[in-house]
N, C-alpha and C positions, 0 to 999 in steps of 0.2 A: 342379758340386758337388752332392753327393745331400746331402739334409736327414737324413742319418742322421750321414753322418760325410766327414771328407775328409780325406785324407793330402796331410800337409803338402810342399812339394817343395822338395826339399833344394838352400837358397842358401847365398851366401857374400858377396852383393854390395848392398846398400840405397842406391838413390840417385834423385835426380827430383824430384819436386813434388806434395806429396798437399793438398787442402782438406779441413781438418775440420769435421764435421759439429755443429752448432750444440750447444751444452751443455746437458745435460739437467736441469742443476740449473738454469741461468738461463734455461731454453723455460718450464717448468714452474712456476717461479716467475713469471716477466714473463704468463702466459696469465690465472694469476690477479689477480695485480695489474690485467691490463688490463682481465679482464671487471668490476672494480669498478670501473671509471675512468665517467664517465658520458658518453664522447663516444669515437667509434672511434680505435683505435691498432691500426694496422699494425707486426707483428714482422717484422724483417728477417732472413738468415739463420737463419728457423727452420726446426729440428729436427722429423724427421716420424717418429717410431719407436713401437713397441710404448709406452711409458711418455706420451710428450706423446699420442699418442693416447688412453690413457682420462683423460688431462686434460682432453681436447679435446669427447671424449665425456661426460663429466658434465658440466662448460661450458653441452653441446647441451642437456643433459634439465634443466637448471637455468634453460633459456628463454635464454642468451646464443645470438645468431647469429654464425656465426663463416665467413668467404670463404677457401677453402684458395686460394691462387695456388702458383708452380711452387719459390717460396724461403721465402713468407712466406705470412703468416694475417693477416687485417684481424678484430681483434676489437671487435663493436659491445656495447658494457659497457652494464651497466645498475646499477651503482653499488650494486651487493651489493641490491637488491631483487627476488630470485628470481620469476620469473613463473611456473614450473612449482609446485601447489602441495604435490606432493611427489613424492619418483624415489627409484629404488633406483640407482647409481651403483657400478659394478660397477670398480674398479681397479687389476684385473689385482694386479700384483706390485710395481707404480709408488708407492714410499716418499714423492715428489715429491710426488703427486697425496694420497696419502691422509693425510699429516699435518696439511699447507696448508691443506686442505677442512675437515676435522674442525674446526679451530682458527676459518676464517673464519664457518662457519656457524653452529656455537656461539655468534658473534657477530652474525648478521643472521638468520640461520633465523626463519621465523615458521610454519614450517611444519617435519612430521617427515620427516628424508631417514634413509636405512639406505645407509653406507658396508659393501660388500663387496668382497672379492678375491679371487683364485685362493687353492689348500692352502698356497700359502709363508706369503703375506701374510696370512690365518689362524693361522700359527703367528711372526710377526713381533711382538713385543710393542710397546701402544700404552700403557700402564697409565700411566707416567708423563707422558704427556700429556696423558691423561684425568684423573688425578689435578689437573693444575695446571687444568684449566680448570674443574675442578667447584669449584676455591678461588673461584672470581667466579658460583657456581651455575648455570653449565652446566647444559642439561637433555639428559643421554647415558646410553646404558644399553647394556649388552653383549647379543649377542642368540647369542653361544655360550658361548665358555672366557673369563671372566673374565681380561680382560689384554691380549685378544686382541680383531681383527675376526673377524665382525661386529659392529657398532653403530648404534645408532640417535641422534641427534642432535636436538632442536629447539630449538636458541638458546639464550634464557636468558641469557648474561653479561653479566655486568656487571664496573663497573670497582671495581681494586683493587690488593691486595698481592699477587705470585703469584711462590711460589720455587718452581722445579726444578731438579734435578739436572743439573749440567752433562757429567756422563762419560756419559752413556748413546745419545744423537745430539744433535748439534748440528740436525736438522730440528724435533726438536719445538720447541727455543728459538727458530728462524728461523720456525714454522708462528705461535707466541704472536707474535712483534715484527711475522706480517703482520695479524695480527689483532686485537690492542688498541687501534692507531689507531683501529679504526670505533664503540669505544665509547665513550658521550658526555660521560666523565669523563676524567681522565689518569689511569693507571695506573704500578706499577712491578716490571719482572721481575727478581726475584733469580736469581743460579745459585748453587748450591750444589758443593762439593767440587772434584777438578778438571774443567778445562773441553777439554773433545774438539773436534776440527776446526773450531777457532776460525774457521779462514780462511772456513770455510760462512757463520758468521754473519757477518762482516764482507761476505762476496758479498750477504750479504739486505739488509745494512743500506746498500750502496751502488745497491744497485735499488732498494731505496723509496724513497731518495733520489731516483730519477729518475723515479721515479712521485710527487713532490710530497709523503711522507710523511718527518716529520722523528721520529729516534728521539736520545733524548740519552744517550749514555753516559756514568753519573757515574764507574764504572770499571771493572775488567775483568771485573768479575762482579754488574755492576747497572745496569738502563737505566729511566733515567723516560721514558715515553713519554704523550705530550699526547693528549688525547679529543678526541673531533668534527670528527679529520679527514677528507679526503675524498683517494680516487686521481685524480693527473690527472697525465697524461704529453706530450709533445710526440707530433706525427702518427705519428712513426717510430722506434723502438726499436730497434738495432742485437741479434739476440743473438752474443754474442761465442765462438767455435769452445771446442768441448770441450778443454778441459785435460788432464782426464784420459786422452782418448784421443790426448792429443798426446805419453804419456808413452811409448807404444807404439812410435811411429815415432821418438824420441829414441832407446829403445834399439838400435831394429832401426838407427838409422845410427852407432851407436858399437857394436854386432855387424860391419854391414857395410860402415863406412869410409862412406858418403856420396858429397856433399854431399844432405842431403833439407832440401829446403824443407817446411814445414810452413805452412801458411797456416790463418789464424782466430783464433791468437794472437800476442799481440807482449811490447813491451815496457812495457803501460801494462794492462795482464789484470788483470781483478777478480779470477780465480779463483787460488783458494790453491794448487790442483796446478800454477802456472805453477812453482812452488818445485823440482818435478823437474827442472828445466832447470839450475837453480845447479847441484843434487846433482850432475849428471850433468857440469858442469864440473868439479866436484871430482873427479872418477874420470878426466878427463883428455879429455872431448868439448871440439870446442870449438862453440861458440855463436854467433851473429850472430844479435842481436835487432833485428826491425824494428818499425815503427809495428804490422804486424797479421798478422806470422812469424815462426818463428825458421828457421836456416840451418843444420843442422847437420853435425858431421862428425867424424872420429878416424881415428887411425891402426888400423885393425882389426888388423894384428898385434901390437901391445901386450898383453901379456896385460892382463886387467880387474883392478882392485884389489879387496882384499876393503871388502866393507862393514859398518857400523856404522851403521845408519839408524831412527833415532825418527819413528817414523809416526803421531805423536800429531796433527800438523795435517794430515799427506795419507795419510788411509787408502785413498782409493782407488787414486793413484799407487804408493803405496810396494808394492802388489802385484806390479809391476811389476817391483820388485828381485829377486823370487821367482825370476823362471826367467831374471832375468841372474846370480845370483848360483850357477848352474849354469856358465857360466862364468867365474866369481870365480877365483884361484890362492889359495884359504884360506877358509876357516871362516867365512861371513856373517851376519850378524843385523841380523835386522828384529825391533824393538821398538815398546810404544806402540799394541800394534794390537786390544786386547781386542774391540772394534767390530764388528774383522771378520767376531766370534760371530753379530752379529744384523742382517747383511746378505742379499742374495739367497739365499744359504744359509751355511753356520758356514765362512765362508772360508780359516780355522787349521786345521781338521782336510782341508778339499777340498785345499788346497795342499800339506799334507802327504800325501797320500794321492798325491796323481800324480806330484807332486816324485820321491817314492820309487819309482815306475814307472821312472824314469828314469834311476836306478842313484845318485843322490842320499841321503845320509842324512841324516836330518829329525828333529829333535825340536821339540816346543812347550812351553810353558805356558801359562799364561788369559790371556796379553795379547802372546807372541813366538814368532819360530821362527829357529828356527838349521837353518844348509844348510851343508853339507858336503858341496863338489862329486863328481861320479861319478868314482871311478878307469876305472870301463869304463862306457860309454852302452848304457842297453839299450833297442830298442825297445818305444814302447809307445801304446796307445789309452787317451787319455785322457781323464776325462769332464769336463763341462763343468758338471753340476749345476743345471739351466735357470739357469746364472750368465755374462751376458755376459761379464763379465771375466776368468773364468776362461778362458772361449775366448779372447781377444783375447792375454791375458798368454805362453798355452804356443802361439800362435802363432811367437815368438821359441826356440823352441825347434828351426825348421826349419834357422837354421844351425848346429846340431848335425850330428856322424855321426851322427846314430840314425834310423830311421823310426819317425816320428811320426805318429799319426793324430789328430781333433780329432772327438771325440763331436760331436752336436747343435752344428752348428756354425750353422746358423740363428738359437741363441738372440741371437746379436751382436743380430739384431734392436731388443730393447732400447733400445740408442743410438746403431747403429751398423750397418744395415744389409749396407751394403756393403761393410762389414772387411775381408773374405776374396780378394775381389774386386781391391780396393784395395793389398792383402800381395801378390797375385800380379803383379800389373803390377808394383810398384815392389822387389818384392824378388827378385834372380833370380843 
């Protein structure tokens, strides 16, 4: 596979045993959690990719020591008292890394750090998270476009009342609930309007749990959380396999008939993409859930039913629907997903864009897209948008008639290194 593009090779058949590669939402969260903890904790099935890496890297220039082994990282915390007395922390395009950061050291910084990114994550808006943390006098300043990184940070907060907006990502509210436990009052975060990928926040709120921090929800748009806690976790943190990328091989074994084990998720998943797996019962796969798999399979000659899917709690899965719904028998819609606007790049106009390569017609609006599968498949090269998931998604498009090719197929890197790799062994 050339780092420019790969043509996809034309299957019909998905079946075997894939392990998924550790979740990037919970690597990236558990790293920070751990370097607060003031005694080592080893992560287990962690994720080694473009994003936990500049986690891993600011971590470094932040003075935490950190022991790469072949599955996991032994992280030696030093309880949010930074030894480096200031870094520039470079974040690549890692959402994980830079909202978490922003949030925690607002709260322990005693010194000035300058969070920066690659062109995306410069043009990724941060304003409403900046906003909430300046309600408790945050000391941040923008160091280009107003809204936007870069930023510079030096502490400052304190505890207090603090609402934000709950449709805009559920990371800034997860980045706030990791980081108001360490001030030495209790606080309370409001969300305001409605609330987006709920299931993120409940993944945060069940990791701090296991990192020793207690968050109390009075109810579903208000948490009082108590000051003057501290992290502190057992030796060993399991992280639990990506979700999202478990939505990929659900569909490739309900495209190609199965049986695909999927190992790294079960039937006890923190993460709210486990939810694709119902969906995908509903359209007629069937499922075996185990302690830490699922089983899958379908009658691949079945045509697929059309869908009708609100992507308000799994935006990242419900991407997924996109190039199944290329093989829909009718008119599909994915709603719920305005989100998608202000991820890796504007995911509603990328997906319509290549959809339509495909012999697909595509319309949207500011939060859905409707597909209307190809009377005739046409080949095409597709681009990727440095968005891993958009490679990963039109991967599924190989058991298609059409020749497909996959722009910048590299980007998987991301979370998911070995994607391509992994598509060719198990899908043939």
């Amino acid at each position: 596979m050339s780092s420019s593009s790969y043509l996809l090779p034309s299957v019909s058949k998905a079946e075997g045993k894939v392990v998924l590669p550790g979740s990037k939402s919970i690597a990236n969260r558990a790293l920070l959690m751990a370097a607060l903890c003031q005694r080592p904790v080893t992560l287990q099935n962690m994720l080694f990719s473009d994003d936990t890496a500049r986690m891993m890297e600011a971590l470094t220039a932040l003075g935490v020591r950190l022991e790469k082994q072949q599955d996991s990282v032994v992280v030696h915390g030093n309880g949010g008292r930074w030894t480096q007395a200031s870094a520039t922390l470079d974040l690549g395009n890692a959402g994980t890394a830079m909202r978490p950061l922003l949030a925690v050291l607002s709260a322990t910084a005693q010194q000035e750090y300058q969070l920066t990114g690659n062109p995306r994550m410069q043009q990724r808006p941060i304003a409403d998270l900046v906003d909430c943390l300046e309600q408790g006098n945050a000391a941040i300043s923008y160091q280009g476009e107003a809204g936007f990184p870069p930023l510079t940070v030096k502490g400052g907060l304190q505890s207090g009342h603090f609402t934000i907006k709950g449709n805009v990502s559920s990371q800034y509210i997860s980045a706030m609930l990791m980081a108001l436990p360490l001030l030495a009052q209790d606080s309370v975060l409001q969300l305001t309007g409605e609330i987006v990928s709920r299931p993120y926040i409940t993944l945060t709120c069940k990791l701090l749990a296991e990192f020793g921090i207690t968050i109390n929800e009075i109810n579903d748009a208000e948490f009082h959380i108590p000051g003057g806690q501290q992290y502190r976790a057992a030796d060993e943190v399991w992280v639990e396999g990506d979700a999202s990328a478990a939505s990929y091989w659900i569909a490739a074994a309900m495209l190609g008939g199965g049986p695909l084990e999927i190992v790294g998720v079960g039937k006890h998943s923190i993460q709210g993409d486990i939810a694709f797996a119902a969906i995908a019962e509903q359209m007629g796969a069937n499922i075996e859930y185990r302690h830490q798999s699922l089983i899958v399979s379908r009658d691949a000659k079945l045509p697929l039913p059309v869908m009708q899917h609100d992507g308000t709690d799994i935006p990242d899965a419900a991407m997924t629907f996109a190039p199944l719904a290329l093989f829909a028998n009718g008119v599909s819609e994915i709603y719920g997903v305005a989100n998608w606007r202000v991820k890796e790049t504007d995911r509603l106009s990328a997906m319509a864009n290549e959809l339509t390569k495909l012999g697909a017609q595509v319309t949207t609006t500011r939060s859905s897209i409707c597909i209307t599968p190809p009377t005739q498949w046409q080949d095409a090269s597709i681009a990727t948008y440095d968005d891993h998931r958009m490679a990963m998604c039109f991967a599924l498009c190989a058991f298609s008639p059409a020749s497909v090719t996959i722009e910048d197929p590299d980007c998987v890197a991301k979370t998911y290194p070995h994607f391509f790799a992994e598509f060719s062994r198990l899908c043939h």
